[in-house]
Each structure stands twice: as structure tokens, then as C-alpha cells.
C-alpha positions in Angstrom: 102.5 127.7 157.9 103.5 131.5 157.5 103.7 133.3 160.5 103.1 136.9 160.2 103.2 139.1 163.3 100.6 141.7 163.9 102.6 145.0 163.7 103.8 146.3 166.8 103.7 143.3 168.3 107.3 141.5 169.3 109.1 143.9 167.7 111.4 144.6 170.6 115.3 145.2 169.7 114.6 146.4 165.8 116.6 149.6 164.6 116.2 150.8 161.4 113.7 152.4 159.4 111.4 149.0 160.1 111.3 150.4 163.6 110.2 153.6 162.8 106.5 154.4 164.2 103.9 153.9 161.1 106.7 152.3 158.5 104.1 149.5 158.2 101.1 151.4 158.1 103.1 152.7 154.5 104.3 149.9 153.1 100.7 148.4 153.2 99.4 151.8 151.7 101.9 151.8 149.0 101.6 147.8 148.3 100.1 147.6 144.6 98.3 144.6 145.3 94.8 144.8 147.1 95.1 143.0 150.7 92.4 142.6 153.0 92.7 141.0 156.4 89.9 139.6 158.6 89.4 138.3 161.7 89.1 134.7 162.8 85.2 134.7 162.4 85.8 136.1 158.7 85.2 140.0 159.4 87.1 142.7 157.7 89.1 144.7 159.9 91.3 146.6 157.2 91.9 147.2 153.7 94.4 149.2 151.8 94.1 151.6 148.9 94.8 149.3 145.7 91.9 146.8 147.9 89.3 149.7 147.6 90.4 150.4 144.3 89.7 147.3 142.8 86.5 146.4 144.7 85.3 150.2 144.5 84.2 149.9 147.8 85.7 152.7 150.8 87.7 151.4 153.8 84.9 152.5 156.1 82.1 150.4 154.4 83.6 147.3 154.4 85.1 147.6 158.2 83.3 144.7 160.3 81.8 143.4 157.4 81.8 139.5 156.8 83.7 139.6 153.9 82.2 136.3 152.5 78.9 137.6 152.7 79.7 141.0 151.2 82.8 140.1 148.2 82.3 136.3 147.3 79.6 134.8 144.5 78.8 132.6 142.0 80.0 133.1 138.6 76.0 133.9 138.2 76.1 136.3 140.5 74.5 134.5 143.5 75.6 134.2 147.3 77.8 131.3 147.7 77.2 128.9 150.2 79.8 129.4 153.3 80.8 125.4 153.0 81.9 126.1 149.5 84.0 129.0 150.2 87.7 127.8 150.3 89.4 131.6 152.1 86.6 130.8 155.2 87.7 126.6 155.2 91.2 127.7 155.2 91.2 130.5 158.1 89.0 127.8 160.0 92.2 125.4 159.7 94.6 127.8 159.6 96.1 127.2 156.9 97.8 128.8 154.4 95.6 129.0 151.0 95.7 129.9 147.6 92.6 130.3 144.7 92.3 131.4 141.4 88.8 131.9 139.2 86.6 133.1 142.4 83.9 136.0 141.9 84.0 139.2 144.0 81.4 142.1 143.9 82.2 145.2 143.6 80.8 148.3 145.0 78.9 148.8 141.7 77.7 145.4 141.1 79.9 144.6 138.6 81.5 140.5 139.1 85.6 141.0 139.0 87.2 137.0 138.6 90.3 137.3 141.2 93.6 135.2 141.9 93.9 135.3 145.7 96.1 134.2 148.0 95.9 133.9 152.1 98.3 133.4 155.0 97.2 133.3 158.8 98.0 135.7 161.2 99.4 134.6 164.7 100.5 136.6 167.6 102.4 133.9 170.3 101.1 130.9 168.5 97.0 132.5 168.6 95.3 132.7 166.0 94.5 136.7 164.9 92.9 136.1 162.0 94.2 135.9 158.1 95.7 138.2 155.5 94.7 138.3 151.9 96.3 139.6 148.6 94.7 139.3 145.6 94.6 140.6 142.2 92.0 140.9 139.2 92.1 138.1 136.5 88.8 139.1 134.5 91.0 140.3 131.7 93.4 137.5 131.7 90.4 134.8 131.7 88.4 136.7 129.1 91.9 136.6 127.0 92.1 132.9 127.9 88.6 132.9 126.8 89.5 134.0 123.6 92.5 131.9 122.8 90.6 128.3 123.6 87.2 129.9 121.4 89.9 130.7 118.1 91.7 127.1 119.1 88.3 125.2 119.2 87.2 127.0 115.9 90.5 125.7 114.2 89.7 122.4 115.7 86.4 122.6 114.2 87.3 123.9 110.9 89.9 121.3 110.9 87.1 118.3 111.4 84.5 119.6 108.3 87.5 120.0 106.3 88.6 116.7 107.4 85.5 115.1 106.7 85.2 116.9 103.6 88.2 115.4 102.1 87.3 111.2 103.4 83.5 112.0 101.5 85.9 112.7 98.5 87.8 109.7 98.8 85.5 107.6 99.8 82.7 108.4 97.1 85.6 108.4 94.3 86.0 104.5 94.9 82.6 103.5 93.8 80.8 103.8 90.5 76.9 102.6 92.8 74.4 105.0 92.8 73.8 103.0 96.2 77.3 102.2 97.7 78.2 105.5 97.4 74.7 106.9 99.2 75.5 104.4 101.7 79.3 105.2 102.6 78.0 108.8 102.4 75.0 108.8 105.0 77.4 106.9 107.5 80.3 109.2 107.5 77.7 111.9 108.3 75.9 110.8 110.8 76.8 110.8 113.8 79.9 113.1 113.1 77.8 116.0 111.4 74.6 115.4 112.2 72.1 112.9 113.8 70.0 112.2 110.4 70.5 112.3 107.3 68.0 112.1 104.3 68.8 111.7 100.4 66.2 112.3 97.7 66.9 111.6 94.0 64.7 112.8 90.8 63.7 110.1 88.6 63.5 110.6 84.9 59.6 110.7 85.5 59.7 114.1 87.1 59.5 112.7 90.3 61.5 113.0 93.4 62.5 109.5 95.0 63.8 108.9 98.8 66.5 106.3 98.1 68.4 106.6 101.8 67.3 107.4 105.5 70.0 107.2 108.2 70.0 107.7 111.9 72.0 107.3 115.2 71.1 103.4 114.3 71.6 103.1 111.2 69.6 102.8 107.7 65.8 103.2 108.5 64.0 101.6 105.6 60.9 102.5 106.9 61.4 106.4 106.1 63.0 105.4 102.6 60.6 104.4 99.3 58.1 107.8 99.2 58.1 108.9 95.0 56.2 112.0 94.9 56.1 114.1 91.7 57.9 117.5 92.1 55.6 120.6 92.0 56.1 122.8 88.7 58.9 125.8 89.4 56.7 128.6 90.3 54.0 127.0 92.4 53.2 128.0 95.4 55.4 126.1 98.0 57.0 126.7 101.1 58.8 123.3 101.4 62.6 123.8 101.8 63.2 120.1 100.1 60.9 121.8 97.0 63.1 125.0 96.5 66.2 123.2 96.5 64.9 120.7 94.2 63.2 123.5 92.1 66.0 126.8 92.6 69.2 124.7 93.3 69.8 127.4 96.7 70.3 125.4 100.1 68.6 126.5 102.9 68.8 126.6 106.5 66.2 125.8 109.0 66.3 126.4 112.7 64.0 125.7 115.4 62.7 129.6 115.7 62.2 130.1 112.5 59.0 129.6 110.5 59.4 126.5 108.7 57.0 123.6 106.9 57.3 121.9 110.2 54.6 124.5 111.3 52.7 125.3 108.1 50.4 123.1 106.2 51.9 121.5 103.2 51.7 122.6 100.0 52.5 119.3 97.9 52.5 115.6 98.2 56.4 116.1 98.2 56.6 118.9 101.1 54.2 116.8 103.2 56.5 113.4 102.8 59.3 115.8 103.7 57.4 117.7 107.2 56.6 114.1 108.5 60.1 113.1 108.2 61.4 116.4 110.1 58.8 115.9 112.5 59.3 112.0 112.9 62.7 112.7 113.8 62.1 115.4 116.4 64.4 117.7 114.0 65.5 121.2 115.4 67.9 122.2 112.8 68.4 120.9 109.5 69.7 121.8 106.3 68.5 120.9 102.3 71.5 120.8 99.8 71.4 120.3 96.1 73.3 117.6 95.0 74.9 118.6 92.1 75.8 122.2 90.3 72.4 124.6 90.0 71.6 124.5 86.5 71.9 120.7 86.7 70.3 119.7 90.6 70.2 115.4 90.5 68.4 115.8 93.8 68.6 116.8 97.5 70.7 115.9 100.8 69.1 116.6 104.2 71.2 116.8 107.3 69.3 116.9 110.7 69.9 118.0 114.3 67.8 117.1 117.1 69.7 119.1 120.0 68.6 122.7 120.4 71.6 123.5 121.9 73.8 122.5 119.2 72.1 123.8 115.6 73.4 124.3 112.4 75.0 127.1 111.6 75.7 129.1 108.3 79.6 127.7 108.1 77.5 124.5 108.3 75.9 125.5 105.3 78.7 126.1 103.5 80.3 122.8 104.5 77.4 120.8 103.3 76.8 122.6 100.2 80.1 121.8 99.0 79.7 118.2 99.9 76.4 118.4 98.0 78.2 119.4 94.8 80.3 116.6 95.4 77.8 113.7 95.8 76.1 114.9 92.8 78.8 115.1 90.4 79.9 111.0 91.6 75.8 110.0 91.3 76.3 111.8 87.7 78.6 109.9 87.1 77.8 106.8 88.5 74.3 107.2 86.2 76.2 107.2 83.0 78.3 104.6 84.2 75.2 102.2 84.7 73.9 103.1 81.4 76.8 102.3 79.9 77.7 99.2 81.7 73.9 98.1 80.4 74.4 98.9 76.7 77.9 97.0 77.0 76.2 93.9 79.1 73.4 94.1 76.2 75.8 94.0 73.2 78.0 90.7 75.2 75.0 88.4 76.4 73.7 89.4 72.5 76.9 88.3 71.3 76.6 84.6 73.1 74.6 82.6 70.7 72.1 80.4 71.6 73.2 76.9 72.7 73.0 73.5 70.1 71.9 70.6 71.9 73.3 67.3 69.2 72.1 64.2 69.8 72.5 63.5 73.1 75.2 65.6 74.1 73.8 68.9 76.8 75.1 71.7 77.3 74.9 74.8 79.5 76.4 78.1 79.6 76.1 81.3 82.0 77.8 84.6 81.8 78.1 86.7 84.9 79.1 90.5 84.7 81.8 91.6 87.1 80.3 92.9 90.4 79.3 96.2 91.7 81.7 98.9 91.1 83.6 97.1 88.1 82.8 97.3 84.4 82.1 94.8 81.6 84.7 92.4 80.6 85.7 90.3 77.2 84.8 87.2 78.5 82.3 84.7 76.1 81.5 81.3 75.3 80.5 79.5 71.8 79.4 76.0 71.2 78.1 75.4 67.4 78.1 72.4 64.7 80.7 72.6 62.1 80.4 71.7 58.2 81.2 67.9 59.2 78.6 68.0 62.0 81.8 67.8 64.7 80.3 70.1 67.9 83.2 72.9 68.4 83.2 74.4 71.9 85.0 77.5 73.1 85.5 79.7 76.0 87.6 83.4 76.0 88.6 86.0 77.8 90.2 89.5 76.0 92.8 91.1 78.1 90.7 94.4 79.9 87.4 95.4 81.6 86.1 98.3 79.6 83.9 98.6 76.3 87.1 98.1 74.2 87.4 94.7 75.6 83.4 94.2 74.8 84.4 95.1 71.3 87.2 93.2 71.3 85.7 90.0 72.3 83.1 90.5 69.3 85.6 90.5 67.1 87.5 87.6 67.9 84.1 85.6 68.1 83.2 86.1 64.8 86.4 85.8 63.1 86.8 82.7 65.1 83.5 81.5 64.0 84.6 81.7 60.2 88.3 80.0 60.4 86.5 77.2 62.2 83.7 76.6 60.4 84.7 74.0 57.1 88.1 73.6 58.8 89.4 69.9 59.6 92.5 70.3 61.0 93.8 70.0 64.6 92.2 72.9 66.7 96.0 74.6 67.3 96.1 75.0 63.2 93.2 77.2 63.7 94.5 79.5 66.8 97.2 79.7 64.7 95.8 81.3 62.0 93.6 83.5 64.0 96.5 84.4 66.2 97.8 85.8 62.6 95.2 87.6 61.4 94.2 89.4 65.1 97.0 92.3 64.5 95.8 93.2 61.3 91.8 92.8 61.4 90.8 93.6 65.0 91.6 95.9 67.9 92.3 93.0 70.8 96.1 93.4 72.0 96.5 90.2 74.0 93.3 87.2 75.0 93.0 83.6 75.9 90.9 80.9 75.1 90.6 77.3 74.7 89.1 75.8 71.2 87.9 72.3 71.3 86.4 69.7 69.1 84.0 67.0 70.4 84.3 64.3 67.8 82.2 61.3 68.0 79.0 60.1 66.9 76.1 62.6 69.1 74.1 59.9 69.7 76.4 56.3 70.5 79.6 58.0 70.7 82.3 57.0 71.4 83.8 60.6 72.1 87.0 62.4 71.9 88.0 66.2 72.6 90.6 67.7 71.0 91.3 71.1 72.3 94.6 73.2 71.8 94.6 75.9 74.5 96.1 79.8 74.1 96.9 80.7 77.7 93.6 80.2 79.2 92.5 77.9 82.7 92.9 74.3 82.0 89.1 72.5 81.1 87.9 70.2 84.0 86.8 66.7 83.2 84.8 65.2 86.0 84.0 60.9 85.5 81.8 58.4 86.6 83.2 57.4 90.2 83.4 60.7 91.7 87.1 61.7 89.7 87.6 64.5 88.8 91.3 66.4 86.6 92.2 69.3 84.9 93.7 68.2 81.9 96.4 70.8 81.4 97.8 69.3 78.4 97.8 71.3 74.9 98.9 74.7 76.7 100.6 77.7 74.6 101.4 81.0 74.7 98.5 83.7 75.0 97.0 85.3 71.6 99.2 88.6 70.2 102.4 87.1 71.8 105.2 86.4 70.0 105.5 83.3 68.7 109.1 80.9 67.4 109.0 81.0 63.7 108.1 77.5 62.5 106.1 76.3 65.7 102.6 75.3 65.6 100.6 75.2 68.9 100.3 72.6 70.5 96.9 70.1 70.3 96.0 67.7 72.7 93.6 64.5 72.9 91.4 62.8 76.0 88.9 60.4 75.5 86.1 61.2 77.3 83.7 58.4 79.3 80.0 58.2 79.2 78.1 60.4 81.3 81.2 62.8 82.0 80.8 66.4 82.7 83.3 68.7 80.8 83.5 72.4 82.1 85.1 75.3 80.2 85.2 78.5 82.3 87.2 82.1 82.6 90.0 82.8 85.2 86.9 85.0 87.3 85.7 82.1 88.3 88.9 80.7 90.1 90.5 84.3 90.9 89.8 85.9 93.5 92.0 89.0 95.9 93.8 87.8 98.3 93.9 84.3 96.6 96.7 82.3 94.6 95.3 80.3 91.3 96.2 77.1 93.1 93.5 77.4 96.0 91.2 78.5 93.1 91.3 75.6 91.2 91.3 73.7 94.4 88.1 75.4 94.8 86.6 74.7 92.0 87.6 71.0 91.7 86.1 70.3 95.0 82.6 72.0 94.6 82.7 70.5 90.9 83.0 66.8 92.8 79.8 67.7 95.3 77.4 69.0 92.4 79.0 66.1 90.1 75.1 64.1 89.6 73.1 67.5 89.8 71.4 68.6 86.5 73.7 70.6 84.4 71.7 73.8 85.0 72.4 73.6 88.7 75.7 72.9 88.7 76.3 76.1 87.2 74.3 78.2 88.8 75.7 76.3 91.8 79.5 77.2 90.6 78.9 81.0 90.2 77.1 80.9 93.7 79.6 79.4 95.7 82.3 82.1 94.1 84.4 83.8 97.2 83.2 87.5 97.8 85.6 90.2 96.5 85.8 89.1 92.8 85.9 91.8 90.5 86.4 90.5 87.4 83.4 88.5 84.9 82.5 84.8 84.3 81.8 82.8 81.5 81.4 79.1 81.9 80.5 76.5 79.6 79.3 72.9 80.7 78.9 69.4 78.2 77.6 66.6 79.6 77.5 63.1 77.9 74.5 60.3 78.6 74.7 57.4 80.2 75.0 54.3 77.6 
């Protein structure tokens, strides 16, 4: 506690100008600081000048006053409750006390925002009341003010452009239409907004609500409306319809006059009210996707909180993200139609199935997921001249068109060295392994090429097979066995080969009512996955669908594939009957 004698009081024995009748009285006047001192109940009983000053009040009129009542409010402007006054708590303990951010009123209403500090006054260990100093701070917090509004706007510019650049990287991994609506709607909500709404023209002229997403996710139930867009120069009032129509984005707040109030002008601007109005929307904004002259359709943000709306930097934000989404959906459209002319041209390419004698057979050929394009894989199975079945399965090294191409090439050319040849099946990779260079465009493939000799009917059969690189065949038996036969393995087609080496050729009987399966490396690759578990894999779901019809096993095989595969299938089955 600071002890502060009352002037005049003790002061017996001083010399020097401290002694001197009204030295006190000055240095109070003179003190730049306002001070005030009250009584123990909280009156004023004095004030000097730079105290007057700064609460434009005279000496006289605040003399006897209760200074709580008169000086201290809210930072409204209201009386404060006495309890939540800390100057009167601290003279009623008599304690020392310091505060910083409390209102005072001035003479002329104006609120000044003070730093005060307060000591008790004691004369002989009684109490005589307390002194304040104190000093204005309005222009210090109004400064402060300043400096956290600038370093919140940094903060925010810093999250839209944030979020700007993960909508970037995020949509640039996917070729969907639908993966990349869905990675965008949850990345926007809830961090910009608590809905958001995507509409898509259709090549019919109308407009198509492919995503809906809210503080729980996809809602399905606001997704499906296809409404025809109104002709450019109708009458409409819809925001969703300019944008659509005039490529401009537009802002809507709560007070101003939007197709949440009016009636609707088209099928398309009522679909859109009910959705605003579903959502209890108070802000929202309507962004073309795309550039102006070429608008693929429209992204809706919403707000539901009139105290936080969206705001025209908002706009700008979301626009640009509009331009984005619409240049990947773009391009994710002429990715799809060309991943369906190539997926066309392959399953054209894979002939229809024989089915000698007795011998069956079954094929399937799966594109590569999602996100991935078309691959070289195929399968053949035909007669030859001497009525020996031939069976093969490929895969040309890429995932693009080229590949496509590729693969065609090799299938016919294949087709024709194979045809009213009788030699071992390596003679014939051989010679197409000569001619690839020179007559197609294929850089590097695999594939096995195998003869099933035997009568088609009685048997008994053989395969001879010579294989270029490619998955060894699996040969499941009678008794639940089941192999790889790995034998007859060379190098890959387009690598270089020893001068005066032939490929190998190998032989395996193969059993009565045994199941011979030809596949690609997609079906035993996977990320995150070594070939050995693969073929593990395969070998041990081959075992369980062993007795099920061909069909099924196959459709069995591509279903039980791990997730996360990204490259195509082709698999080719033989099954023998039962003698």
C-alpha cells in the first residue's frame, strides 16, 4: 500500500522549498496528468487543471459530486452499476488499483476511454480517501483499433487466397465432372459459406442441378431439378438466369430486392427461389463457371447469418474460383468424350468369342477407373487354318489413345503371322517382335500367345504358349489345385534381343475340366502393393470361384479387385468339360 500524506499534515522538521506554504498546491497545478481525489464514500473533493481539461468539466462543478455517478459508463454510454466499478471496490479495500479501457463523460457528452491509476490516502493509519491520475487512451485504442482491423484483413485475404490455391490443386487431380464438383462443394462449405449449389447446362438447352451441399453434407434431395433456360432477353429477374444468360456474377443480400421476394419468372428461377428459401439464405452469390463468352454453368454460395454477409471482395474471390471450376469441367467434358470414342474403338477391336467343340470360353475388359484414361490392354481367341484354337492376352506399354492405337495394331498384325502358321508360338513373337519397329507405332508391350492343341471335342489337350514379358497364365485342376505356370518367359516386345536366340516355348498338359485364365498386370497390380501379394490374390479367389460358371468367375475376379487401381483389365478364361 502507498501511503500518501494529506498536505500539511506531518510535515513537521521539513526545510526547503517542499516546506514552503502552497509548494503543493503548484506542483498539483502544474502536474500534466489529470488527478482527481475523492473521499472515502467516493466524492470529489478536488481536481487540478489538466483534470478539467480533459473531462471539460470546471473544478467547482464537480466539487462534492460522486464521481462514479457523474464520470464512469458503459462503453454504450449507460450508468454503470456501482458493483462493477473497480476505482469504488478498490477505495472500499483500500487498496492500491490500477485500470485501463474504462469510459468517462465529459462535460459535453462526449465518452473519452481512460488509463487510470489510484493510491489511498491515509493520515495516521485513517483512511482519507483516494487519489487518482489518469490519462486519455481513446486515440491509442482507436489506433489499436486500426492495427488488429488491417491485421484481420490480411488474415482474411490470406484464407480466400489460401483456399483459392487448394480448389486449384485439388480440382487439377481429377478428370470427373463429379469428383471434382464433389472435392469443390466440401472445401467451400463450411469455410466460405454454409451452402453451396452447382448448376450445369446440358447440351439440350437445359440447366441441370448436379450438386447441393450443406453444413451436413451432400443433400440429394435439392440435387436432380432440369429446367430449360429462358431465351437471353426474356423477362427475368432470377440471378441464377442472368448469370447463366450474361456470364456477370451477382450479389444478393438480405435488404435488397431479390427473387426470394418476387414471383418467378421461369421454371428455372422458381427451382432456384425455393432453394434460397429452403435454406433460409441471407446472402448469396451466382458465379459463372467458366469465361463469359463460353458460361458451362453456375456456382451458388450461400450465407445464412445476417451478421456475416457476403461482401463485394467476396465476389471477387468466388468469381475467380468460378473461372476455375469451369475451365477443369471443360476439360473434364472433352476428356469423357474422348475416353468414350477410345473405350468404343478397344471393346470394337475385341472380337467376338469362338466356342469349339466343347471347349468355353469367356472374356471381359474393364477400362481403368475414374480419373485414368484408356489403356492397350486386349484379348483374342480364334481358330487357325488347322482348326488349332489360338488364345492371347496383351498389354501395350501407356494409358492414352496412342496406346488404343497401338494395341490395334499389334492385334491385327498378330492375327495375320498366326493365322496358317504351324510353328511353336515363340517363332511367331519372334517375327512380330521384328516387324513392330517398322510397321506400327507400339514402343514396348507384353503378351502371352498360346495354342490349345487337341481334338475340341475328346481331347486330349495341350497348351503351348511362349510368353513376351507378360503375367504368368493360371491353371486351376480338378482337386482344388491351382499354379501359375511361369515357364516359356522372355523378354518384353521392342527389347533388344541376342542375335541367334529364339524365344522360348513352353508345353503343359492340361486335365479335363481345368480352368485356364489369361489376364493383364491390372488385375494383380495394385498401389501400395508388390506383384507377389497380387498373384497371391488372385490364386486364392481363383481357388474359391474354381466350380462357378465361367461367366461368374470373371465377373467375380474384376469384383474382388483392391480399390485404388488405376490401370485397365483384360482377362481371358478356357474351360475344358468333364469326360
Amino acid at each position: 500500500m502507498v501511503e500518501v500524506a494529506v498536505p500539511g499534515a506531518g510535515g513537521e522538521g521539513r526545510s526547503g522549498p517542499a516546506a514552503e506554504p502552497g509548494f503543493w498546491r503548484q506542483v498539483v497545478e502544474q502536474l500534466g496528468t489529470a488527478l482527481m481525489v475523492v473521499d472515502p464514500a467516493g466524492r470529489i473533493l478536488a481536481v487540478n487543471p489538466a483534470a478539467e481539461r480533459l473531462l471539460g468539466r470546471a473544478a467547482a462543478e464537480t466539487r462534492g459530486k460522486d464521481a462514479h455517478e457523474l464520470l464512469h459508463r458503459d462503453t454504450d454510454g449507460g450508468t454503470l452499476l456501482r458493483e462493477q466499478c473497480p476505482l469504488l471496490r478498490s477505495l472500499a479495500e483500500g487498496a492500491a488499483a490500477r485500470g485501463e479501457g474504462d469510459r468517462y463523460l465529459r462535460g459535453d457528452g462526449r465518452l473519452v476511454t481512460i488509463s487510470w491509476s489510484a493510491s489511498p490516502l491515509t493520515d495516521g493509519g485513517s483512511s482519507k480517501g483516494m487519489v487518482v491520475l489518469f490519462t486519455d487512451i481513446t486515440g491509442d485504442r482507436s489506433a489499436r483499433r486500426e492495427r488488429a482491423a488491417y491485421t484481420s484483413a490480411l488474415e482474411d485475404l490470406n484464407e480466400r487466397l489460401t483456399l483459392v490455391a487448394e480448389i486449384t490443386e485439388v480440382l487439377g487431380q481429377t478428370l470427373e465432372t463429379d469428383e471434382a464438383l464433389a472435392r469443390l462443394c466440401r472445401l467451400l462449405v463450411p469455410r466460405l459459406a454454409d451452402w453451396a449449389a452447382v448448376d450445369l447446362r446440358t447440351g439440350s438447352g437445359q440447366v441441370h442441378r448436379v450438386a447441393v451441399t450443406g453444413p451436413a453434407g451432400r443433400d440429394a434431395g435439392l440435387e436432380g431439378g432440369r429446367e430449360r433456360l429462358p431465351e437471353p432477353g426474356e423477362a427475368e429477374r432470377s440471378p441464377l438466369v442472368q448469370v447463366l444468360n450474361e456470364g456477370d456474377p451477382v450479389l444478393q443480400n438480405e435488404q435488397d430486392e431479390t427473387e426470394t421476394a418476387a414471383p418467378p419468372g421461369s421454371p428455372l428461377a422458381a427451382v432456384h427461389g425455393d432453394f434460397l428459401r429452403t435454406v433460409h439464405a441471407t446472402s448469396a452469390i451466382t458465379v459463372p463457371l467458366g469465361a463469359k463468352r463460353q458460361v458451362t454453368g453456375a456456382l451458388t454460395l450461400v450465407r445464412t447469418d445476417p451478421a456475416h454477409p457476403f461482401d463485394t471482395e467476396d465476389l471477387e474471390v468466388v468469381s475467380d474460383i468460378g473461372r476455375r471450376v469451369g475451365l477443369v469441367i471443360d476439360n473434364a467434358r472433352r476428356f469423357g468424350r474422348q475416353r468414350a470414342v477410345a473405350e468404343a474403338m478397344q471393346r470394337n477391336l475385341l472380337a467376338p468369342l469362338p466356342q469349339p467343340g466343347r471347349l468355353r470360353l469367356a472374356a471381359r475388359y474393364q477400362p481403368a477407373p475414374a480419373g485414368s484414361q484408356v489403356g492397350g490392354d486386349w484379348y483374342d481367341a480364334f481358330e487357325l487354318k488347322d482348326g488349332t484354337l489360338a488364345l492371347v492376352i496383351g498389354d501395350v506399354v501407356g494409358h492414352d489413345l496412342t496406346a488404343a492405337a497401338g494395341m490395334a495394331q499389334l492385334h491385327g498384325i498378330l492375327r495375320a503371322l498366326v493365322w496358317d502358321h504351324t510353328g511353336s508360338p515363340g517363332a511367331v513373337v519372334d517375327r512380330l517382335d521384328d516387324a513392330m519397329p517398322a510397321i506400327t507405332t507400339v514402343p514396348m508391350a507384353t503378351l502371352v500367345l498360346a495354342r490349345v492343341e487337341g481334338h475340341p471335342h475328346t481331347g486330349p489337350w495341350t497348351l503351348r504358349w511362349t510368353s513376351a514379358g507378360h503375367p504368368p497364365p493360371l491353371l486351376l485342376t480338378p482337386g482344388g489345385h491351382a499354379r501359375y505356370l511361369e515357364a516359356g518367359q522372355g523378354l518384353v516386345l521392342g527389347a533388344p534381343l541376342v542375335t541367334g536366340t529364339g524365344r522360348p516355348n513352353a508345353t503343359q498338359s492340361l486335365p479335363p475340366g481345368s480352368t485356364l485364365l489369361l489376364y493383364t498386370d491390372g488385375l494383380v497390380e495394385s498401389p501400395g502393393s508388390d506383384l507377389g501379394t497380387g498373384l497371391d490374390r488372385l490364386r486364392r479367389h481363383a481357388l474359391t470361384l474354381a466350380h462357378a460358371p465361367l461367366d461368374t468367375l470373371c465377373d467375380q475376379l474384376l469384383a474382388r479387385m483392391p480399390p485404388g487401381s488405376t490401370d485397365d483389365v483384360a482377362l481371358l478364361a478356357m474351360r475344358l468339360p468333364t469326360l
